[in-house]
C-alpha positions, 0 to 999 in steps of 0.5 A: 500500500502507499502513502494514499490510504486505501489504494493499491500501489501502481499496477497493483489490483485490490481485492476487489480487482480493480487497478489504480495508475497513479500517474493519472491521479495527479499532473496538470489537466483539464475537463470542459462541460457544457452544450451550443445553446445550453446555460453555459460553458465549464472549465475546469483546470487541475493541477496549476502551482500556487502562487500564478498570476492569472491574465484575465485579460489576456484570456479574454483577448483570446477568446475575442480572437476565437470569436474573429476572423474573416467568415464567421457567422452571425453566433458570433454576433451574439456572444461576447465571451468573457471569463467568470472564474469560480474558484481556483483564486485569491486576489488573482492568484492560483492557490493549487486548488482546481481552477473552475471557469465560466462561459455564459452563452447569451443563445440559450435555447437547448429546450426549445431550439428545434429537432434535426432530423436531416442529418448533415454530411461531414458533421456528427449527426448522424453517427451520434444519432446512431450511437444515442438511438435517436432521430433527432441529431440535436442531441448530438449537435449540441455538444459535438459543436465547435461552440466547446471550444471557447472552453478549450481556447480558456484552458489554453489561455490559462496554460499560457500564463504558466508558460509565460513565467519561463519565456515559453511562446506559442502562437497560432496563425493560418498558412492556407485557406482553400486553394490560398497558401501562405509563405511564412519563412520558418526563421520569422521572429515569433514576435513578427509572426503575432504581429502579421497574424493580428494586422488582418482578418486572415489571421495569417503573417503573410499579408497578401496571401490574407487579402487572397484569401479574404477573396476566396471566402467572399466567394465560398460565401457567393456559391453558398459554400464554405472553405477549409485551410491549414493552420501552423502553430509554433512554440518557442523558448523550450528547453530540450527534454520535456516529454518522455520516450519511456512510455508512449503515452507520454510522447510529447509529439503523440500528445501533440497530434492527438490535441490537435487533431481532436479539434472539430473539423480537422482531420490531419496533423504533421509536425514540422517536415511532417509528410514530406519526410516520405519524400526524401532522404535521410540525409535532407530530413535529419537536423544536422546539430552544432555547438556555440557556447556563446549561447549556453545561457539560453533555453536551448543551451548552446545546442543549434540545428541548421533546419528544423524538419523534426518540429523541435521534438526528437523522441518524444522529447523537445530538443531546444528548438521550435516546436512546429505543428501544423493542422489540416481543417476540412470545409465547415459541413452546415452549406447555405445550399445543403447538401444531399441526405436522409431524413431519419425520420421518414427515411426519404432523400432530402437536403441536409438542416442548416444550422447558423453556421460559418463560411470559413472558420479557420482564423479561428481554429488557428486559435484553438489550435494554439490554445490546445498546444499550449496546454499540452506544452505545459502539461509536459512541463509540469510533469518534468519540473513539478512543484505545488507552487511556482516558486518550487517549479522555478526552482527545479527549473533553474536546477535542471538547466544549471545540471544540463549546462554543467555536462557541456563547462569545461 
Protein backbone atom coordinates (compact mmCIF):
# COMPACT_ATOMS: atom_id res chain seq x y z
CA UNK A 1 0.00 0.00 0.00
CA UNK A 2 1.04 3.69 -0.45
CA UNK A 3 1.09 6.78 1.30
CA UNK A 4 -2.52 7.45 -0.33
CA UNK A 5 -4.63 5.13 2.16
CA UNK A 6 -6.68 2.56 0.89
CA UNK A 7 -5.02 2.21 -2.57
CA UNK A 8 -3.02 -0.27 -4.18
CA UNK A 9 0.28 0.52 -5.19
CA UNK A 10 0.62 1.40 -9.44
CA UNK A 11 -0.32 -1.72 -11.32
CA UNK A 12 -1.33 -3.48 -8.09
CA UNK A 13 -5.16 -4.59 -8.22
CA UNK A 14 -7.16 -4.95 -4.69
CA UNK A 15 -9.44 -7.19 -3.59
CA UNK A 16 -11.91 -6.10 -5.42
CA UNK A 17 -9.92 -6.49 -8.96
CA UNK A 18 -9.61 -3.08 -9.58
CA UNK A 19 -6.14 -1.29 -10.84
CA UNK A 20 -5.10 2.32 -9.81
CA UNK A 21 -2.43 4.19 -12.17
CA UNK A 22 -1.40 6.80 -10.07
CA UNK A 23 0.21 8.51 -12.62
CA UNK A 24 -3.26 9.54 -13.71
CA UNK A 25 -4.20 10.64 -10.15
CA UNK A 26 -2.08 13.87 -10.18
CA UNK A 27 -0.46 16.42 -13.07
CA UNK A 28 -1.60 19.34 -14.62
CA UNK A 29 -5.04 18.80 -16.93
CA UNK A 30 -8.37 19.92 -17.78
CA UNK A 31 -12.28 18.78 -18.40
CA UNK A 32 -14.70 21.01 -20.19
CA UNK A 33 -18.74 20.68 -19.87
CA UNK A 34 -21.35 22.29 -21.49
CA UNK A 35 -23.60 22.48 -24.50
CA UNK A 36 -24.17 25.15 -28.31
CA UNK A 37 -27.21 26.57 -26.62
CA UNK A 38 -27.06 25.37 -23.33
CA UNK A 39 -26.81 27.85 -19.89
CA UNK A 40 -23.01 27.95 -20.22
CA UNK A 41 -19.79 26.60 -20.97
CA UNK A 42 -17.45 24.85 -17.76
CA UNK A 43 -13.96 24.64 -17.37
CA UNK A 44 -12.27 23.05 -15.08
CA UNK A 45 -8.37 23.17 -14.64
CA UNK A 46 -6.33 20.81 -12.18
CA UNK A 47 -3.17 20.94 -11.19
CA UNK A 48 -1.80 24.66 -11.93
CA UNK A 49 1.11 25.57 -8.85
CA UNK A 50 0.09 28.11 -6.39
CA UNK A 51 1.38 31.21 -6.44
CA UNK A 52 0.42 32.08 -10.95
CA UNK A 53 -0.90 35.14 -11.56
CA UNK A 54 -3.92 34.74 -13.80
CA UNK A 55 -4.11 37.01 -17.05
CA UNK A 56 -7.56 37.87 -17.22
CA UNK A 57 -7.35 39.96 -19.97
CA UNK A 58 -5.16 38.27 -21.68
CA UNK A 59 -7.56 35.12 -21.52
CA UNK A 60 -10.47 37.20 -22.83
CA UNK A 61 -8.28 38.58 -25.71
CA UNK A 62 -8.04 35.16 -26.54
CA UNK A 63 -11.27 34.45 -26.87
CA UNK A 64 -12.01 37.68 -28.64
CA UNK A 65 -9.82 36.14 -31.39
CA UNK A 66 -11.88 32.97 -31.49
CA UNK A 67 -14.79 34.84 -31.87
CA UNK A 68 -12.80 36.80 -35.01
CA UNK A 69 -11.56 36.05 -38.08
CA UNK A 70 -12.94 36.58 -41.65
CA UNK A 71 -16.06 34.26 -42.43
CA UNK A 72 -17.53 33.98 -39.43
CA UNK A 73 -21.27 33.57 -38.70
CA UNK A 74 -24.00 35.50 -37.06
CA UNK A 75 -23.31 33.23 -33.46
CA UNK A 76 -20.64 35.50 -33.34
CA UNK A 77 -22.64 38.47 -33.28
CA UNK A 78 -24.33 37.22 -30.30
CA UNK A 79 -21.80 36.18 -27.91
CA UNK A 80 -19.37 38.10 -26.04
CA UNK A 81 -17.46 35.58 -24.37
CA UNK A 82 -15.91 36.77 -21.06
CA UNK A 83 -14.42 34.52 -18.36
CA UNK A 84 -16.39 34.48 -14.65
CA UNK A 85 -13.68 32.47 -12.75
CA UNK A 86 -15.44 30.13 -9.72
CA UNK A 87 -12.94 29.08 -7.90
CA UNK A 88 -9.34 28.49 -8.03
CA UNK A 89 -8.03 32.10 -6.91
CA UNK A 90 -7.47 34.52 -4.31
CA UNK A 91 -6.78 38.00 -5.33
CA UNK A 92 -5.92 36.74 -8.83
CA UNK A 93 -3.55 34.31 -7.75
CA UNK A 94 -3.98 30.31 -8.00
CA UNK A 95 -3.83 28.63 -4.53
CA UNK A 96 -3.37 24.88 -6.10
CA UNK A 97 -6.98 24.08 -5.64
CA UNK A 98 -8.95 23.18 -9.35
CA UNK A 99 -9.17 26.17 -11.16
CA UNK A 100 -13.23 26.48 -12.45
CA UNK A 101 -14.02 28.84 -15.34
CA UNK A 102 -17.22 30.06 -16.57
CA UNK A 103 -18.54 30.76 -20.30
CA UNK A 104 -22.33 32.06 -20.32
CA UNK A 105 -23.97 31.60 -23.66
CA UNK A 106 -26.01 34.56 -24.38
CA UNK A 107 -28.01 31.70 -27.45
CA UNK A 108 -29.62 29.82 -24.72
CA UNK A 109 -32.12 27.90 -26.40
CA UNK A 110 -31.46 23.92 -25.70
CA UNK A 111 -35.02 23.16 -24.70
CA UNK A 112 -36.72 24.83 -27.27
CA UNK A 113 -34.17 25.05 -30.23
CA UNK A 114 -35.93 22.64 -32.84
CA UNK A 115 -35.42 18.93 -33.75
CA UNK A 116 -32.76 17.95 -36.74
CA UNK A 117 -33.78 15.19 -38.29
CA UNK A 118 -31.68 15.73 -41.68
CA UNK A 119 -28.59 14.63 -40.71
CA UNK A 120 -25.50 16.93 -42.28
CA UNK A 121 -22.58 15.28 -44.28
CA UNK A 122 -19.28 15.68 -42.58
CA UNK A 123 -20.91 16.60 -39.18
CA UNK A 124 -21.57 14.24 -36.06
CA UNK A 125 -25.09 13.99 -36.91
CA UNK A 126 -25.64 11.19 -37.97
CA UNK A 127 -23.33 8.80 -36.19
CA UNK A 128 -24.19 10.12 -32.58
CA UNK A 129 -27.78 9.74 -33.53
CA UNK A 130 -26.80 6.24 -34.36
CA UNK A 131 -24.72 5.89 -31.13
CA UNK A 132 -27.71 7.69 -28.88
CA UNK A 133 -30.59 5.66 -30.99
CA UNK A 134 -32.16 8.99 -31.75
CA UNK A 135 -33.69 10.56 -34.81
CA UNK A 136 -33.30 13.97 -33.59
CA UNK A 137 -29.35 14.73 -34.47
CA UNK A 138 -29.55 17.76 -31.62
CA UNK A 139 -28.95 15.51 -29.03
CA UNK A 140 -25.77 15.34 -30.94
CA UNK A 141 -25.01 18.53 -32.26
CA UNK A 142 -25.17 20.36 -29.16
CA UNK A 143 -22.42 19.11 -27.80
CA UNK A 144 -20.39 17.96 -30.82
CA UNK A 145 -20.23 21.53 -31.96
CA UNK A 146 -17.38 23.93 -32.34
CA UNK A 147 -19.10 26.29 -29.59
CA UNK A 148 -16.86 23.70 -26.94
CA UNK A 149 -14.06 25.04 -27.96
CA UNK A 150 -14.46 28.51 -26.34
CA UNK A 151 -13.63 26.21 -23.46
CA UNK A 152 -10.62 24.88 -24.68
CA UNK A 153 -9.13 28.08 -26.20
CA UNK A 154 -9.76 29.45 -21.94
CA UNK A 155 -7.75 26.31 -20.78
CA UNK A 156 -5.11 27.08 -23.04
CA UNK A 157 -5.38 30.60 -22.39
CA UNK A 158 -4.64 29.79 -18.58
CA UNK A 159 -1.61 27.39 -19.68
CA UNK A 160 -0.14 30.30 -21.34
CA UNK A 161 0.08 32.30 -18.42
CA UNK A 162 2.33 29.48 -16.89
CA UNK A 163 4.41 29.04 -19.53
CA UNK A 164 4.69 32.53 -19.77
CA UNK A 165 6.50 32.65 -16.41
CA UNK A 166 9.50 30.84 -18.13
CA UNK A 167 9.50 32.91 -21.68
CA UNK A 168 7.74 29.84 -23.31
CA UNK A 169 5.92 31.45 -26.61
CA UNK A 170 3.32 29.57 -28.63
CA UNK A 171 1.48 31.27 -31.22
CA UNK A 172 -1.23 30.40 -33.75
CA UNK A 173 -1.88 31.54 -37.24
CA UNK A 174 -3.27 30.23 -40.84
CA UNK A 175 -0.95 29.06 -43.63
CA UNK A 176 -3.63 28.22 -46.17
CA UNK A 177 -7.46 28.54 -46.54
CA UNK A 178 -8.92 26.77 -49.77
CA UNK A 179 -6.57 26.79 -52.80
CA UNK A 180 -4.53 30.26 -50.94
CA UNK A 181 -1.26 29.06 -49.50
CA UNK A 182 0.89 31.34 -47.43
CA UNK A 183 4.65 31.98 -47.43
CA UNK A 184 5.83 32.45 -43.78
CA UNK A 185 9.92 31.80 -43.54
CA UNK A 186 10.35 29.47 -40.56
CA UNK A 187 13.15 31.75 -39.43
CA UNK A 188 10.26 34.75 -38.88
CA UNK A 189 10.84 36.29 -35.19
CA UNK A 190 7.76 34.84 -33.18
CA UNK A 191 7.07 38.15 -32.38
CA UNK A 192 6.69 39.25 -36.21
CA UNK A 193 4.83 36.42 -36.52
CA UNK A 194 1.93 37.73 -33.85
CA UNK A 195 2.44 40.98 -35.30
CA UNK A 196 1.30 39.83 -39.05
CA UNK A 197 -1.35 37.48 -37.97
CA UNK A 198 -3.34 40.26 -35.70
CA UNK A 199 -2.75 43.04 -38.79
CA UNK A 200 -5.69 41.43 -40.80
CA UNK A 201 -8.77 39.34 -40.64
CA UNK A 202 -6.94 36.06 -42.47
CA UNK A 203 -5.01 35.91 -39.25
CA UNK A 204 -2.09 34.88 -41.42
CA UNK A 205 1.54 36.62 -41.29
CA UNK A 206 1.85 36.96 -44.95
CA UNK A 207 -0.08 39.83 -45.73
CA UNK A 208 -1.07 39.28 -49.45
CA UNK A 209 -1.63 35.87 -49.22
CA UNK A 210 -4.61 37.07 -46.44
CA UNK A 211 -6.24 39.63 -48.84
CA UNK A 212 -6.24 36.34 -51.39
CA UNK A 213 -7.85 34.61 -49.15
CA UNK A 214 -10.37 37.04 -47.65
CA UNK A 215 -11.49 36.82 -51.54
CA UNK A 216 -11.68 33.40 -51.52
CA UNK A 217 -14.02 33.41 -48.81
CA UNK A 218 -16.30 36.11 -50.09
CA UNK A 219 -16.59 33.62 -52.90
CA UNK A 220 -17.30 30.17 -50.76
CA UNK A 221 -19.90 32.66 -49.47
CA UNK A 222 -21.46 33.73 -53.11
CA UNK A 223 -21.50 29.83 -54.11
CA UNK A 224 -23.21 29.19 -50.91
CA UNK A 225 -20.15 27.10 -49.99
CA UNK A 226 -17.58 27.04 -47.44
CA UNK A 227 -13.92 26.62 -47.04
CA UNK A 228 -11.36 24.93 -45.16
CA UNK A 229 -7.39 25.55 -44.87
CA UNK A 230 -4.28 24.76 -42.71
CA UNK A 231 -3.32 26.24 -39.75
CA UNK A 232 0.51 26.05 -38.01
CA UNK A 233 1.37 26.84 -34.66
CA UNK A 234 4.74 27.23 -33.48
CA UNK A 235 6.23 27.31 -29.76
CA UNK A 236 9.21 28.67 -28.66
CA UNK A 237 11.60 29.34 -25.67
CA UNK A 238 11.51 25.30 -24.61
CA UNK A 239 14.05 23.56 -23.06
CA UNK A 240 15.10 20.03 -24.80
CA UNK A 241 13.80 17.09 -22.56
CA UNK A 242 10.31 17.90 -21.96
CA UNK A 243 8.15 14.73 -22.57
CA UNK A 244 9.35 11.06 -22.45
CA UNK A 245 10.39 8.24 -24.84
CA UNK A 246 9.67 5.81 -21.55
CA UNK A 247 6.31 5.32 -22.29
CA UNK A 248 4.06 6.23 -25.39
CA UNK A 249 1.50 7.75 -23.79
CA UNK A 250 3.93 10.31 -22.65
CA UNK A 251 5.45 11.12 -26.13
CA UNK A 252 5.16 14.86 -26.42
CA UNK A 253 4.92 14.59 -30.06
CA UNK A 254 1.81 11.79 -29.93
CA UNK A 255 0.23 14.25 -27.46
CA UNK A 256 0.61 16.79 -29.77
CA UNK A 257 -1.08 15.22 -32.63
CA UNK A 258 -3.85 13.97 -30.69
CA UNK A 259 -4.76 17.57 -29.07
CA UNK A 260 -4.88 18.84 -32.40
CA UNK A 261 -6.39 16.58 -34.13
CA UNK A 262 -9.18 16.30 -31.74
CA UNK A 263 -10.11 19.84 -32.53
CA UNK A 264 -13.58 19.88 -34.60
CA UNK A 265 -13.08 19.52 -38.10
CA UNK A 266 -9.53 18.61 -38.52
CA UNK A 267 -8.78 15.84 -39.95
CA UNK A 268 -4.65 15.63 -40.45
CA UNK A 269 -1.69 16.90 -38.18
CA UNK A 270 2.04 16.86 -39.18
CA UNK A 271 4.71 18.13 -37.01
CA UNK A 272 7.49 20.05 -38.75
CA UNK A 273 8.62 18.41 -42.06
CA UNK A 274 5.77 16.13 -41.19
CA UNK A 275 4.57 14.16 -44.56
CA UNK A 276 7.43 15.43 -46.51
CA UNK A 277 9.66 13.12 -44.96
CA UNK A 278 8.41 10.29 -47.05
CA UNK A 279 9.64 12.25 -49.72
CA UNK A 280 13.10 12.34 -49.31
CA UNK A 281 16.40 11.04 -47.99
CA UNK A 282 17.76 10.77 -44.51
CA UNK A 283 20.27 12.97 -45.42
CA UNK A 284 17.79 16.06 -46.32
CA UNK A 285 15.27 15.11 -43.46
CA UNK A 286 17.76 14.96 -40.17
CA UNK A 287 18.87 18.21 -38.31
CA UNK A 288 22.45 18.29 -38.67
CA UNK A 289 23.29 19.65 -34.63
CA UNK A 290 26.23 22.32 -33.70
CA UNK A 291 27.61 23.89 -30.59
CA UNK A 292 28.19 27.70 -29.72
CA UNK A 293 28.90 28.31 -26.42
CA UNK A 294 28.02 31.66 -26.90
CA UNK A 295 24.64 30.60 -26.40
CA UNK A 296 24.80 28.37 -23.15
CA UNK A 297 22.60 30.63 -21.41
CA UNK A 298 19.83 30.22 -23.45
CA UNK A 299 16.91 27.73 -23.15
CA UNK A 300 18.47 25.58 -25.98
CA UNK A 301 21.60 25.52 -24.03
CA UNK A 302 24.01 26.33 -26.79
CA UNK A 303 22.59 23.40 -28.88
CA UNK A 304 21.60 24.83 -32.90
CA UNK A 305 20.41 22.80 -35.75
CA UNK A 306 20.98 24.11 -39.14
CA UNK A 307 16.96 23.41 -40.14
CA UNK A 308 14.02 22.17 -38.07
CA UNK A 309 12.49 19.19 -40.23
CA UNK A 310 11.91 17.40 -36.88
CA UNK A 311 9.42 20.47 -35.49
CA UNK A 312 11.60 20.68 -32.06
CA UNK A 313 10.95 17.04 -30.98
CA UNK A 314 13.09 14.06 -31.30
CA UNK A 315 11.86 11.04 -29.37
CA UNK A 316 9.21 12.15 -27.86
CA UNK A 317 11.04 14.88 -26.41
CA UNK A 318 11.80 18.72 -27.34
CA UNK A 319 15.19 19.30 -28.43
CA UNK A 320 15.57 23.05 -28.00
CA UNK A 321 14.37 24.20 -30.97
CA UNK A 322 10.70 25.26 -32.09
CA UNK A 323 8.24 23.11 -31.83
CA UNK A 324 6.36 23.36 -35.05
CA UNK A 325 2.91 21.92 -35.78
CA UNK A 326 0.56 22.07 -38.07
CA UNK A 327 -3.28 21.10 -38.89
CA UNK A 328 -5.49 20.46 -41.60
CA UNK A 329 -9.20 21.99 -41.14
CA UNK A 330 -11.91 20.33 -43.56
CA UNK A 331 -14.74 23.00 -45.18
CA UNK A 332 -17.26 23.82 -42.49
CA UNK A 333 -20.17 20.94 -43.10
CA UNK A 334 -23.52 23.46 -42.42
CA UNK A 335 -23.56 24.80 -46.58
CA UNK A 336 -26.15 27.52 -47.05
CA UNK A 337 -27.28 25.33 -50.06
CA UNK A 338 -27.13 21.78 -48.21
CA UNK A 339 -26.23 19.07 -49.15
CA UNK A 340 -27.97 15.68 -50.05
CA UNK A 341 -29.25 13.30 -47.21
CA UNK A 342 -31.80 11.12 -45.37
CA UNK A 343 -34.45 12.03 -43.35
CA UNK A 344 -34.01 9.80 -40.12
CA UNK A 345 -37.46 10.12 -39.50
CA UNK A 346 -39.45 9.19 -42.55
CA UNK A 347 -36.16 7.86 -44.42
CA UNK A 348 -36.80 9.60 -47.55
CA UNK A 349 -33.71 11.89 -49.68
CA UNK A 350 -33.69 15.26 -48.62
CA UNK A 351 -31.24 18.18 -48.25
CA UNK A 352 -29.19 18.28 -45.14
CA UNK A 353 -30.62 21.04 -41.88
CA UNK A 354 -28.98 24.09 -41.90
CA UNK A 355 -27.62 25.31 -38.53
CA UNK A 356 -26.03 29.34 -38.29
CA UNK A 357 -23.04 28.42 -39.34
CA UNK A 358 -19.95 29.71 -40.51
CA UNK A 359 -18.34 30.20 -44.36
CA UNK A 360 -14.97 29.66 -43.05
CA UNK A 361 -13.79 29.44 -39.58
CA UNK A 362 -10.14 28.57 -39.90
CA UNK A 363 -8.70 32.05 -38.30
CA UNK A 364 -10.23 30.92 -35.83
CA UNK A 365 -9.02 27.48 -35.26
CA UNK A 366 -5.89 28.88 -35.60
CA UNK A 367 -6.55 29.66 -32.17
CA UNK A 368 -7.78 26.69 -30.97
CA UNK A 369 -5.04 25.10 -32.31
CA UNK A 370 -2.65 27.44 -30.50
CA UNK A 371 -4.61 27.13 -27.28
CA UNK A 372 -4.52 23.14 -27.36
CA UNK A 373 -0.86 23.39 -27.93
CA UNK A 374 -0.06 25.41 -25.17
CA UNK A 375 -1.86 23.04 -22.65
CA UNK A 376 -0.07 20.05 -24.00
CA UNK A 377 3.11 22.09 -23.53
CA UNK A 378 2.68 22.96 -20.05
CA UNK A 379 1.19 19.74 -19.30
CA UNK A 380 4.51 18.26 -20.03
CA UNK A 381 6.40 20.89 -18.42
CA UNK A 382 4.58 20.30 -15.08
CA UNK A 383 5.45 16.57 -15.48
CA UNK A 384 9.06 17.41 -15.95
CA UNK A 385 9.57 20.32 -13.43
CA UNK A 386 6.62 19.76 -10.58
CA UNK A 387 6.28 21.59 -7.55
CA UNK A 388 2.96 22.53 -5.54
CA UNK A 389 3.93 26.36 -6.08
CA UNK A 390 5.68 28.32 -8.64
CA UNK A 391 8.45 29.36 -6.71
CA UNK A 392 9.37 25.08 -6.04
CA UNK A 393 8.64 24.74 -10.36
CA UNK A 394 11.00 27.92 -10.87
CA UNK A 395 13.38 26.00 -8.63
CA UNK A 396 13.50 22.90 -10.18
CA UNK A 397 13.54 24.54 -13.35
CA UNK A 398 16.73 26.66 -12.57
CA UNK A 399 18.47 23.09 -11.31
CA UNK A 400 17.74 21.11 -14.20
CA UNK A 401 19.10 23.89 -16.84
CA UNK A 402 22.37 24.67 -14.18
CA UNK A 403 22.87 20.37 -14.49
CA UNK A 404 22.42 20.45 -18.29
CA UNK A 405 24.75 23.45 -18.70
CA UNK A 406 27.18 21.60 -16.44
CA UNK A 407 27.76 18.44 -18.97
CA UNK A 408 28.98 20.89 -21.72
CA UNK A 409 31.55 23.56 -18.89
CA UNK A 410 34.90 22.77 -19.27
Amino acid sequence: MNALEGHPTFGDTGKRGRTYNLSTMAGLDYRTAGESHGQALIVLVEGLPAGLTLDEDAINEALRRRQGGYGRGGRMKIEQDRINILSGIRAGITIGSPLALQLNNKDWRIDTAPAVNRPRPGHADYAGSMKWLTTDCRTTLERASARETAARVTAGAVAACLLAEFEIDVVGYVVRIGPVEAVVPHDLPIGQLRDGRDGNEAYCPDSQAAAKMIEAIRQAKTDKDTLGGVVEVRATGLPPGVGSSVRWQDKLDGRLLGAVGSIQAFKGVEIGLGFGCGERRGSQVHDEIDYDAAQRHTANLGFQRRTNNAGGLEGGMTNGMPIIVRGVMKPISTLLKGLDSVNLQTLKPERSDYERSDICAVPAASVVAESVVAFEIARAFMEKFGGDTLEETRASYSFYLDRARALTSS
